[in-house]
C-alpha positions, 0 to 999 in steps of 0.5 A: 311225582309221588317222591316229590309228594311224599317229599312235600308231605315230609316237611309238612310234617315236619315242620308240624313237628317243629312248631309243636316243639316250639310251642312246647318250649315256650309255654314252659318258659318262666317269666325270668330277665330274658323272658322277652327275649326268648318270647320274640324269637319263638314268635318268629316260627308261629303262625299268626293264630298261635302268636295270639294264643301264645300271647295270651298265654304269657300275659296270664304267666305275667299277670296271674292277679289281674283276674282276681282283680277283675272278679272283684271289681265285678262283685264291689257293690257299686249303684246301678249307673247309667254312662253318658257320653260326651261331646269330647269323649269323655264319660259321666256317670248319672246317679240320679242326683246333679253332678255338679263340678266345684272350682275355685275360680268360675268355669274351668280353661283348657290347659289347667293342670289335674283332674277336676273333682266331681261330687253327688250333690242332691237337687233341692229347692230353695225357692222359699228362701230366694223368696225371703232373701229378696229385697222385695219382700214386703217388711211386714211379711219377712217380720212376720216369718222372723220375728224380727226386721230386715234391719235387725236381722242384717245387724245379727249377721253382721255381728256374726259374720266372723264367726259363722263364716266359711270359705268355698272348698273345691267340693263346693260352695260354703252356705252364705252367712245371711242363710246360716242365721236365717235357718237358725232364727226360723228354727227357734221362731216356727219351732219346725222339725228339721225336715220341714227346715231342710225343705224350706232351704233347699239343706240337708237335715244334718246340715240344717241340725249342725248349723242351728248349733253353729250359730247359737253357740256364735250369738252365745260367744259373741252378741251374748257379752254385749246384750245380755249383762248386769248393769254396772253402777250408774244403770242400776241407778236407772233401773231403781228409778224406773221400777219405784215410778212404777210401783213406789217401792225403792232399790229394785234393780230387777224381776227375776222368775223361773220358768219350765222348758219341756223336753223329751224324757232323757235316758239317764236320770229321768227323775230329775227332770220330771215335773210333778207340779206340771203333771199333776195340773195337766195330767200328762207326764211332764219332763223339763228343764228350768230358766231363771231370769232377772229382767229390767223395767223394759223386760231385757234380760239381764242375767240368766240361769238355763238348764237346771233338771224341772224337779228343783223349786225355784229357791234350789236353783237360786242358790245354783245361779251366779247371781246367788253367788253376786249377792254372796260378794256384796255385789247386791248390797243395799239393792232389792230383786223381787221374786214371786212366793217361789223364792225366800225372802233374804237380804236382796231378794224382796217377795210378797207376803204369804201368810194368811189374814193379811192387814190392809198394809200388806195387801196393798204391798204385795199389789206393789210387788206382784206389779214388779213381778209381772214384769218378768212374767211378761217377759216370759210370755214374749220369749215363748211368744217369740221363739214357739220352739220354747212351747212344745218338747224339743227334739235337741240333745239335753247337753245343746239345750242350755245353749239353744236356750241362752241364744233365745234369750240373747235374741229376745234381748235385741229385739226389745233393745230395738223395739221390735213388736211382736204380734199379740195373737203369739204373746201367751200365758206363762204358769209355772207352779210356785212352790213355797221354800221350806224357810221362807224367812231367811232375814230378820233385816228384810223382814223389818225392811218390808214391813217398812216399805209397807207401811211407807206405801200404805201411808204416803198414798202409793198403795192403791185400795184395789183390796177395800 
């Protein structure tokens, strides 16, 4: 019995013996091409708990990245989520924001082939404008908002529905047409920050910023060759024959002045933009930049000169514009343009006289002439009225400016040609500091041609005696 014992304990032992050799042998074993091989045969003599051990033990050999990896994964500075479990058993991950699943084609179908593409996108209100893009907004309320008709508006966007548009993307749906022009208008009409934009219509900042500058360049590329050009021949005859039933003076084809845009203090060349005259009446640093426009009797732009720096005088930034250069080619031979004391008197450019101790007869001109003018001082007044951004300092970039500017212009043009009011209460007044040129007469001919003109009102009674 104590042999049999001791016989037993014998090949426990070593049995014992030969899984530890085993063991050994394999976890000296390399990774190589019968690696497999030689791993299921030794797993034959182990117990279950050392075939789980040895296991682990050689997937580590096989692996020795997939720790590293783990650790990193670990320490990647991702936001604290929280997993939801679904129904199907798949897992959605809340950031907090509305996960909202794009797809091209209404709600997904089982057997579709590929992952469908997720996306964060933040939940914001578009009350406000589902309230104003509803049919049942009174006229009087959305013109209010506006500045214009709901008629007006549907043919702006439909003007500009091929160049503004865009398609839905898997990501998500494109803003509507009908909205991108929306938050444009209401920009340059309330004159709002971008924030309080991007509350109104449920957008980012940057995408309310990106699509103002979208559609302005749009109404620049588009509607600006169709509603804001020189009048050809016969429309100057129009024009000449509105203006001298007005104030009896004969070949005027327009009004032209210039007007100051404030704007912040740019970083580089700050003293081009200053603006001494405005600073000294208003004692506060003033910065701006300049709008020349020539207008017709009906206060429509016809041509226009946007972005020279506020410290240039109005005869500087004549001799900038294209309409200098018009009259250079003849173009405005034998027709007049009336300007303010700003300008010089030339060829084409009537203005009043400025020299002390006036005669009757040039007193009763420049009634004639300051009736022109205003014209186009009142036309000023409405833009500004119409878009309050032109009021107050722009957060704009200095080189967006002159194209945000030529898109007021373009729009004030629609909503004259169309006879669209604009409340009284926002109508203000224009003052722009005229500076007399250092040579005001520059022509003998118009120096002759006024004093004609003078004398002819004078004498036929066209002149009123508002003087006497």
């Amino acid at each position: 019995m104590n042999n049999i014992t001791m016989s037993n304990n014998n090949n426990n032992i070593s049995m014992q013996q030969k899984r530890r050799k085993v063991a050994k042998a394999e976890a000296s074993i390399g990774v190589g091409a019968d690696g497999d091989q030689a791993k299921t045969k030794s797993l034959f003599f182990l117990d279950e708990q050392e075939k789980s051990d040895l296991t682990r033990a050689t997937n580590s050999l096989s692996c020795p990245n997939e720790e590293h990896d783990d650790i990193r994964k670990r320490k990647s500075r991702v936001p604290k989520s929280t997993s939801v479990a679904s129904d199907n058993g798949t897992t959605t991950v809340d950031f907090g924001y509305d996960l909202n699943i794009a797809t091209t084609s209404g709600p997904a179908e089982k057997g579709n082939d590929g992952p469908q593409r997720r996306l964060w996108v933040k939940n914001r209100s578009q009350d406000w404008w589902d309230k104003y893009n509803s049919a049942d907004l009174p006229e009087d309320e959305f013109r209010k908002a506006f500045q214009m008709g709901k008629d007006t508006f549907e043919l702006i966007c439909n003007e500009l529905t091929a160049a503004v548009a865009k398609e839905n993307t898997m990501l998500r749906d494109a803003v509507p047409v009908r909205q991108r022009v929306a938050v444009c208008i209401w920009r340059l009409a309330s004159g709002e920050s971008l924030r309080l934009v991007s509350k109104r219509f449920g957008l980012g900042i940057s995408t309310c910023h990106k699509l103002v500058l979208e559609v302005c360049l749009a109404i620049k590329d588009v509607l600006m060759p169709k509603y804001l050009q020189w009048p050809n021949h016969e429309s100057m005859k129009a024009i000449s024959k509105e203006f001298e039933a007005v104030s009896g003076i004969p070949n005027v084809v327009g009004s032209v002045y210039t007007t100051h845009i404030p704007i912040i203090a740019p970083k580089v060349n700050v003293a081009a933009y200053f603006n001494k005259r405005h600073t000294d009446r208003k004692q506060k640093t003033s910065y701006s930049v300049t709008v020349q426009g020539v207008v017709d009797p009906n206060g429509v732009f016809t041509d226009v000169c946007i972005g020279w720096p506020g410290s240039m005088s109005d005869d500087q930034i004549l001799e900038k514009s294209a309409l200098y250069q018009r009259a250079n080619g003849g173009l405005l031979k034998g027709v007049w343009i009336v300007g303010g004391t700003g300008y010089p008197l030339m060829d084409w450019v009537l203005v009043p006289y400025n020299q002390p101790h006036l005669t009757w007869t040039q007193h009763a001109f420049n009634e004639k002439i300051v009736e022109v003018q205003k014209v186009s001082k009142d036309a000023f007044a409405r833009l500004k009225g119409r878009w309050s951004c032109l009021q107050k300092r722009t957060e704009m970039k200095l080189q967006d400016l002159p194209v945000v500017l030529g898109a007021c212009c373009v729009l004030h043009n629609i909503c004259e040609m169309r006879n669209e009011e604009i409340e009284p209460e926002l109508v203000i007044e224009v003052v722009d500091d005229e500076m007399v040129p250092d040579i005001a007469l520059r022509s003998e001919y118009a120096m002759k041609a006024r004093d004609t003109m003078a004398h002819n009102l004078l004498h036929h009674n066209h002149a009123g005696t508002s003087f006497l």
